[in-house]
N, C-alpha and C positions, 0 to 999 in steps of 0.2 A: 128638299132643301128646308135646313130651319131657318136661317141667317146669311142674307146677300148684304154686301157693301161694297164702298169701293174709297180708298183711304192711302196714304203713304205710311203705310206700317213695314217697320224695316227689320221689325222681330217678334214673334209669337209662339207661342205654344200652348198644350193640354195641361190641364192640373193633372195630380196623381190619381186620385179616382173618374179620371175622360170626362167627368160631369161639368168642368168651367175649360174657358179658355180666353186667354190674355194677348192682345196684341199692343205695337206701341209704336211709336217714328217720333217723324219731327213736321211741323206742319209749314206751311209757304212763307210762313216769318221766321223759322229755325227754331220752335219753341216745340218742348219737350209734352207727350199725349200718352192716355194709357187707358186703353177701354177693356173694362173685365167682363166677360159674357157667361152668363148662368145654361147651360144648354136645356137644362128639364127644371123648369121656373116652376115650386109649388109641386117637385114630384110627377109632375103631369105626364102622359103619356108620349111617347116617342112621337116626335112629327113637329109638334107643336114650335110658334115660334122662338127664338130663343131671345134670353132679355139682357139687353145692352146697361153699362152702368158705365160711365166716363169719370174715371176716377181720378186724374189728373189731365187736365189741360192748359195745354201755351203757360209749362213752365221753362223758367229759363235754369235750366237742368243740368249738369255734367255729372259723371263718375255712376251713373245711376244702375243701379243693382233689382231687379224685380225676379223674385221666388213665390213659388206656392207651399203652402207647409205641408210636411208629411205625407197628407191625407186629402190636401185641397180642400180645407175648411177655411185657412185664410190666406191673404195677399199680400206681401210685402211690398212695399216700393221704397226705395230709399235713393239718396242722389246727396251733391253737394249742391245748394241753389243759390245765384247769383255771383257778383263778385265780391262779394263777402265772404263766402264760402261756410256759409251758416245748413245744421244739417237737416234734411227734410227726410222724415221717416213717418210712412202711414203703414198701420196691417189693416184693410180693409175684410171684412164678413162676405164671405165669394155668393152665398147665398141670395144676397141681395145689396152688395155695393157699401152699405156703410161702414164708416168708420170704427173699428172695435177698440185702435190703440191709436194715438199721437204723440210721438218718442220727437216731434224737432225742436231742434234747439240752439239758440245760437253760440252757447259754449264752446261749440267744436273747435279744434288744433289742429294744422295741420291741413293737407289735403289729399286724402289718401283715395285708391280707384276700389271699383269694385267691389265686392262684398265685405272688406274690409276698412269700408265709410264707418263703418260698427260694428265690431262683433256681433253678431247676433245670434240666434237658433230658436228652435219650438220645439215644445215638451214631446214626449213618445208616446201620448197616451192618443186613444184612433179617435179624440178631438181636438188634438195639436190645443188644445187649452190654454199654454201657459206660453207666453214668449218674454225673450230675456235677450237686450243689446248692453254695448259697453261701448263706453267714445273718450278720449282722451280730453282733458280739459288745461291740460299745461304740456309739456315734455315730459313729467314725469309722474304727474296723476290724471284718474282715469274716475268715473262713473259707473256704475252699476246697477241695472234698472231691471227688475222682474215683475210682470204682469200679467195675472188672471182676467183671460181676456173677455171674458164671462162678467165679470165686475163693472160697477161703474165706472166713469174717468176720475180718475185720483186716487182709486184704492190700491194698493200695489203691496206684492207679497214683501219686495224688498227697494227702497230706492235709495241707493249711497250717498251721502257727501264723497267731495274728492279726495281720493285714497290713492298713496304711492305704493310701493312695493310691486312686488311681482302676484300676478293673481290667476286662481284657476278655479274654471265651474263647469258643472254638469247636473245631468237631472238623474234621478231614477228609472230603473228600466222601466216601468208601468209612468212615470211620468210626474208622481205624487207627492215627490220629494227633490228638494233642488242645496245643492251641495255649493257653498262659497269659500275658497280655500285660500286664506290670505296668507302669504309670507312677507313680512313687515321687517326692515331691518331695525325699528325700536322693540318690539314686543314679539318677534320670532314665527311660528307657524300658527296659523288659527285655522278653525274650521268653523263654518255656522252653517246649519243642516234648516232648513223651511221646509213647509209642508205649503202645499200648492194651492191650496184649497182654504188658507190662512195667511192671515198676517203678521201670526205670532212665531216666534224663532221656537225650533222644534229642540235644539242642542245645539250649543259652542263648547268646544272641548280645544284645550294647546296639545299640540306632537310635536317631535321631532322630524317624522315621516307620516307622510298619508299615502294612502293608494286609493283609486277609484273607486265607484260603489261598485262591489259586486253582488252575487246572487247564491244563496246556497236553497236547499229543497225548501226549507220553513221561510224563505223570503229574500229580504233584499238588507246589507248592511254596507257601514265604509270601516275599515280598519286603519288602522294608526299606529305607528309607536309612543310611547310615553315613557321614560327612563329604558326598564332592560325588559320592557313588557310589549305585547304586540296587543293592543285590544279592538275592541267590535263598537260603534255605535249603535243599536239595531234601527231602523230608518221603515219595519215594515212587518212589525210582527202581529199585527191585527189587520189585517189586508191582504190577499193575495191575488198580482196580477191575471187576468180572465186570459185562455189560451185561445188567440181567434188567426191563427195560423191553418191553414188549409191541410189538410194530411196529403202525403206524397206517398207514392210507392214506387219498387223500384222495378218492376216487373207486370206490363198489362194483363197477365193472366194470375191468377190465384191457382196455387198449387196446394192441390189435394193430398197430397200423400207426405204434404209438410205437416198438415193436421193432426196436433193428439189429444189423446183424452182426458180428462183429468181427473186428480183423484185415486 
């Protein structure tokens, strides 16, 4: 046994890498609890106690949404608090409990359930690094907030005034790069391209058409059209994602007479 309690926890689960794990309820006044547990505190050897962090307590909480990233480096909790309906977003460091991001705010619009309190997501790269939410601030404009979660509080790759239009983002497959794709009914289709690891805009280029970032052998790019041309941004041509993919085979025995020689 690492870890005995005994709690009104009404949901729980493992992170992605088994190493943390998150329960939550509501406590004897109906106020909203969320305790994150480190299971190998310090790397320590199997056995050992596991370390408790109460990362929320007796809030008064609805719509609440809690995710581990990718890779269970960090902890979302998100919710609408009070009857205000103002939005409460923390990613706490699974590691050890604290605070890495503070995204609340009381702009929010609306009352929306679920994971959709805010857009949100975490970068692909295997230290979930970089998290990015979005919340509406009217009916018809919206906020955009990207953060290197590695940084101090207030450094931020990107953070919007309120923007109408319709909008779309995404990161790079290695995670290094983060794509902001405005379609504006005054100024038309925009793209702005960040590097994740910066604060400075990496390219803003106008299309007609964009497509997602994809991947060819030399790297990672987004294409576009521009008048009767199709072009490339390139987003990664002095870097190349590291392969930490496990190999597969499809057959438990190695077959010798598949073998040849070369040459």
């Amino acid at each position: 046994m690492i870890y005995n309690v005994v709690n009104r926890s009404t949901g729980w689960g493992f992170s992605p890498d088994e190493d943390k794990f998150a329960m939550h309820g509501l406590d004897q006044f109906g106020k909203h609890w969320c305790t994150l547990l480190n299971l190998n505190p310090d790397d320590s050897r199997e056995g050992e106690w596991a370390a408790d962090y109460d990362v929320v307590t007796s809030s008064d909480m609805s719509s609440v949404s809690i995710r581990f990233s990718p890779h269970g480096k960090y902890l979302l909790y998100a919710g609408v608090s009070g009857a205000t309906g103002d939005l409460f977003l923390r990613v706490f460091d699974t590691k050890n409990g604290s605070i890495a991001y503070d995204g609340s705010t009381t702009s929010l619009v609306g009352s929306p359930s679920g994971k959709s309190i805010a857009g949100w997501g975490f970068s692909s790269d295997n230290k979930d690094a970089t998290f990015v939410h979005a919340y509406l601030t009217d009916v018809n404009k919206y906020i955009l907030v990207v953060k290197n979660l590695k940084t101090p509080t207030g450094d931020y790759i990107l953070k919007s005034t309120p923007m109408d239009g319709e909008a779309r983002w995404f990161f790079s497959k290695c995670g290094d790069y983060f794509a902001w794709i405005i379609d504006s009914p005054l100024s038309g289709i925009n793209c702005q391209l960040y590097r994740t690891d910066s604060e400075e805009i990496y390219t803003s280029e106008t299309a007609e058409t964009w497509w997602k970032m994809v991947s060819n052998p030399d790297g990672q790019y987004i294409k576009y059209i521009k008048g009767d041309s199709t072009w490339m941004a390139e987003n990664e041509a002095d870097k190349t994602c590291p392969d930490i993919s496990k190999p597969t085979w499809e057959n438990a025995l190695l077959d010798t007479d598949l073998v040849e020689a070369l040459g």
